[in-house]
C-alpha positions in Angstrom: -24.0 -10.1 5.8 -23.7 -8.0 9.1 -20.1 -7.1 8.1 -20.9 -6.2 4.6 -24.2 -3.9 6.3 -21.0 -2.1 8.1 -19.0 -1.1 5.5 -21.9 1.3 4.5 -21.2 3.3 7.1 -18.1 4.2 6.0 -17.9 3.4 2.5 -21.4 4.7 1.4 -24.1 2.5 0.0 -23.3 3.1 -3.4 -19.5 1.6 -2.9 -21.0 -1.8 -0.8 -23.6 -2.0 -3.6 -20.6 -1.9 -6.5 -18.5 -3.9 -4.5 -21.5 -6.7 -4.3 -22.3 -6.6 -7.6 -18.6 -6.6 -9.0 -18.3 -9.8 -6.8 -21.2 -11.4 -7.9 -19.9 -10.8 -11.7 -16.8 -12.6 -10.5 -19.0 -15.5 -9.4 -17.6 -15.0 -5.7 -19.9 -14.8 -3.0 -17.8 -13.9 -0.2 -18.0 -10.8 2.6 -14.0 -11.6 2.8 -13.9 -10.9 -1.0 -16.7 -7.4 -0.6 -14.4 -5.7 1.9 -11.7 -6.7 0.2 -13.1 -4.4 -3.4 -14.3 -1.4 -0.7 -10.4 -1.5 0.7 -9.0 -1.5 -2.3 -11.2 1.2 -3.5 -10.7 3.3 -1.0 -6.8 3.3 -0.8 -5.2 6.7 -1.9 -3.2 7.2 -5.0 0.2 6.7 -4.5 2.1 9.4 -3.3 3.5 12.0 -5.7 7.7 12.4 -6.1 9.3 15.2 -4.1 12.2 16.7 -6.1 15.2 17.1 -4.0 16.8 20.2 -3.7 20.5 20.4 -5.3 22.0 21.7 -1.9 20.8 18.2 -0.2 21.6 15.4 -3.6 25.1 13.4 -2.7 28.5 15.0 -4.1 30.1 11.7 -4.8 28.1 8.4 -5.2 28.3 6.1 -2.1 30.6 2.6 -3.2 29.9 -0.5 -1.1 33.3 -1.5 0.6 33.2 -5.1 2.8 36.9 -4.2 3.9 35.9 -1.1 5.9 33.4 -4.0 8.1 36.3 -6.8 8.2 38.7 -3.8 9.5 36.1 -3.1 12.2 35.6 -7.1 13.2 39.6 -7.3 13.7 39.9 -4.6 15.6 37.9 -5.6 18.7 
């Protein structure tokens, strides 16, 4: 109960209040399962795409060659 009482200081008591009453919809009465709605709640969208520039996109696509390692094993 004292851990669940934290959270309003950072979450607000209208976010521990939801997050109590969607677990008690779930039928889970856990503090584990509480912070667990408030983190998810409060993680930030995901990060929007960044278009890269033409002058910085690769010229000629990168091909995976295993010879170019073997050559580099034999050699030492």
């Amino acid at each position: 109960m004292v851990s669940i009482l934290a959270t309003v200081l950072t979450d607000g008591i209208d976010a521990v209040e939801a997050a109590c009453q969607e677990a008690l919809d779930q039928n889970v009465c856990s503090c584990a399962v509480i912070i667990n709605i408030l983190a998810r709640r409060r993680d930030p969208a995901p990060a929007l795409t960044i278009l890269t520039p033409h002058a910085l996109r690769l010229q000629h696509e990168p091909q995976a060659d295993c010879a170019r390692y073997d050559s580099l094993r034999r050699a030492s």
